[in-house]
N, C-alpha and C positions, 0 to 999 in steps of 0.2 A: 441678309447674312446667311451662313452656311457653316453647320459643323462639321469638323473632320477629325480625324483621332491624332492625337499627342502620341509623343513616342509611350508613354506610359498610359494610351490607351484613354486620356482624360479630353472629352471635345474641345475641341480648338475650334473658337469662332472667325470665321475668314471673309472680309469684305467681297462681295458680290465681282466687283471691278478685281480683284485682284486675284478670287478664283478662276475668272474669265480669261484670263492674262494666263494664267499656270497653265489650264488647259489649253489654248493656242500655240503656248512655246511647248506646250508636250506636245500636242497634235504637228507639229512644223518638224521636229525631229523625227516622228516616227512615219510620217508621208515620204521626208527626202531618205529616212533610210529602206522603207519598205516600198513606196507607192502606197496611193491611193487604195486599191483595190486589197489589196494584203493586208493594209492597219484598221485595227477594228476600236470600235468605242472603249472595249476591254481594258485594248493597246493604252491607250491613249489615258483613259481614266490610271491605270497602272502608274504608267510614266510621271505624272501628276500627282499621285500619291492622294486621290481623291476615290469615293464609291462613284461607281456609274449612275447609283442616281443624283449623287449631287450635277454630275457633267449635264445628262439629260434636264435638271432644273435649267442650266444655262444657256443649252444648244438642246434642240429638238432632233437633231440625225448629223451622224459623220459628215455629209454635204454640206451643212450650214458652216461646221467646226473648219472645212478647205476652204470655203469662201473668206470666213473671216482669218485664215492664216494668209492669204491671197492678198483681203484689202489691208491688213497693217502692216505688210512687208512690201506694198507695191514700191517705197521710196529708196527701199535697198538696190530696187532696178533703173526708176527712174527720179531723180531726186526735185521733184516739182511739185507744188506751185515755185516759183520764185521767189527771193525776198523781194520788195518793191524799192525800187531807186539803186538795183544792184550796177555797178558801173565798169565791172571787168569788160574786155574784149569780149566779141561774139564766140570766138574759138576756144576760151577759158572758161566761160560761161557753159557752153557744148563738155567741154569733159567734167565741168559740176553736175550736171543736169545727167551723162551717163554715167556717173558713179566712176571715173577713170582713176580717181583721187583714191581709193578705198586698201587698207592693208593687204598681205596674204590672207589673214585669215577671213576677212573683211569681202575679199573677195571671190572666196572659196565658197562663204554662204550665199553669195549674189548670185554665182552661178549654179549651185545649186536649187535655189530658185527659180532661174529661168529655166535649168531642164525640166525640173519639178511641173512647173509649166506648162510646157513644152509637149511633154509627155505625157501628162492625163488627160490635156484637153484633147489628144489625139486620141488615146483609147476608151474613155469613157463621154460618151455623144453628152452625157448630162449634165458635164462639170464644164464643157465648152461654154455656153452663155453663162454660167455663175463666174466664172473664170476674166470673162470680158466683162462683164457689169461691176464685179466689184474691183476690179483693177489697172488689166492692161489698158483695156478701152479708154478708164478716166486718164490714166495716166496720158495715151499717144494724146487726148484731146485739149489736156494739157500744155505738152508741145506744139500740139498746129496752135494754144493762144500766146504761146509763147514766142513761136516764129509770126504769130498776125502783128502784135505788137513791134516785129523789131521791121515788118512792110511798113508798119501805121509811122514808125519814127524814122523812114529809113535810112537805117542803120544797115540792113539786108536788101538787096533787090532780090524778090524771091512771087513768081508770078502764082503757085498755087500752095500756100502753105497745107495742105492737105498730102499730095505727092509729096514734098519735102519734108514733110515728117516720117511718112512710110517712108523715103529711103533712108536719112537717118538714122530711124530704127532699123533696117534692114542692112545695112554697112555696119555698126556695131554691134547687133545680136547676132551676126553672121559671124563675125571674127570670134564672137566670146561663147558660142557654140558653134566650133567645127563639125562636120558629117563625120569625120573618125575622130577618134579617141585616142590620141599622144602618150605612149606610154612614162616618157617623161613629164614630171611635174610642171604645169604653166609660168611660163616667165613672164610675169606680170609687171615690170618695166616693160619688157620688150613689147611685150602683146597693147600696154598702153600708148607706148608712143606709135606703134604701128596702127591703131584704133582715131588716136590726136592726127597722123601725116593724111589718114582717109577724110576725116572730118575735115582738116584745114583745105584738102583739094574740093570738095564740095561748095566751102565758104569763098575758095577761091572764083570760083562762077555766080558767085552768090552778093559781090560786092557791092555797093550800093554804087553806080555811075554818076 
């Protein structure tokens, strides 16, 4: 447990698990509003309404605090494992598993995360393998057992579930980050069903014969 100060300055004892939590959902606001490299423990302890040394009892350096903002939000990108015995269409199943189902706001943060993403594993060389190990990586490996599963019943004819995951992801993280930036706000119908028409033309060559 961990004290922190009451509004009137009296400690307030806070479960370990749920300090950890505070600072993560601090640390996730102040990376997608600042980046990586701009947000400091400071930042973050601030935001959280915690001392820097309590955050340093929980996380040893800002790197740790991205990695674990990384792995508890990987399912807002791709929403797997499965349930088991799930019995939708393969195509319905494909817009559960990319998140196509998700609100505005719902999906405002999703993308946020994937530039989040996107972007510091491209400028910072050391949060690239932290970045794959604690999320994207598990999540795509996820999908190729996702898609080996549906060769093993086939339900899919699909000759390398490995390529077919990379495209996949590569067909819907493509659509749901364009190279420019829309100065109108995203129409998330639109951009979903144009995401579901990609995916269904894939399934389409993917039928089991």
């Amino acid at each position: 447990m961990e004290k922190t100060q009451g509004s009137r300055g009296r400690p307030r004892t806070i479960e370990a698990p749920v300090l950890r939590q505070r600072i993560v959902d601090a640390a996730h606001g102040c990376f997608v509003e600042h980046g990586f490299g701009k947000t400091t423990t400071a930042m973050i302890a601030s935001e959280a309404k915690i001392s820097k040394r309590d955050l340093y009892r929980q996380f040893s350096s800002k790197t740790e605090i991205f990695g674990e903002v990384v792995r508890t939000r990987r399912q807002a990108i791709l929403d797997l494992p499965r349930p088991a015995g799930e019995s939708f269409a393969p195509l319905d199943v494909l817009c559960r598993i990319f998140r196509l189902d998700l609100d505005d706001q719902e999906a405002a943060e999703r993308d946020a995360m994937l530039n989040l993403v996107a972007r510091e594993s491209l400028q910072y060389t050391e949060l690239s393998d932290l970045i794959y190990d604690t999320g994207i990586i598990r999540s795509r490996e996820e999908l190729i057992e996702w898609l080996e599963e549906q060769k093993r019943n086939k339900t899919l004819s699909i000759e390398d579930p490995v390529d077919c995951a990379g495209l996949m992801m590569d067909v819907v993280f493509g659509a749901m980050l364009p190279r420019r930036r829309f100065k109108e706000p995203v129409d998330r119908k639109w951009q979903s069903r144009m995401i579901r028409g990609r995916l269904a033309i894939i399934l389409k060559g993917l039928q089991a014969q």
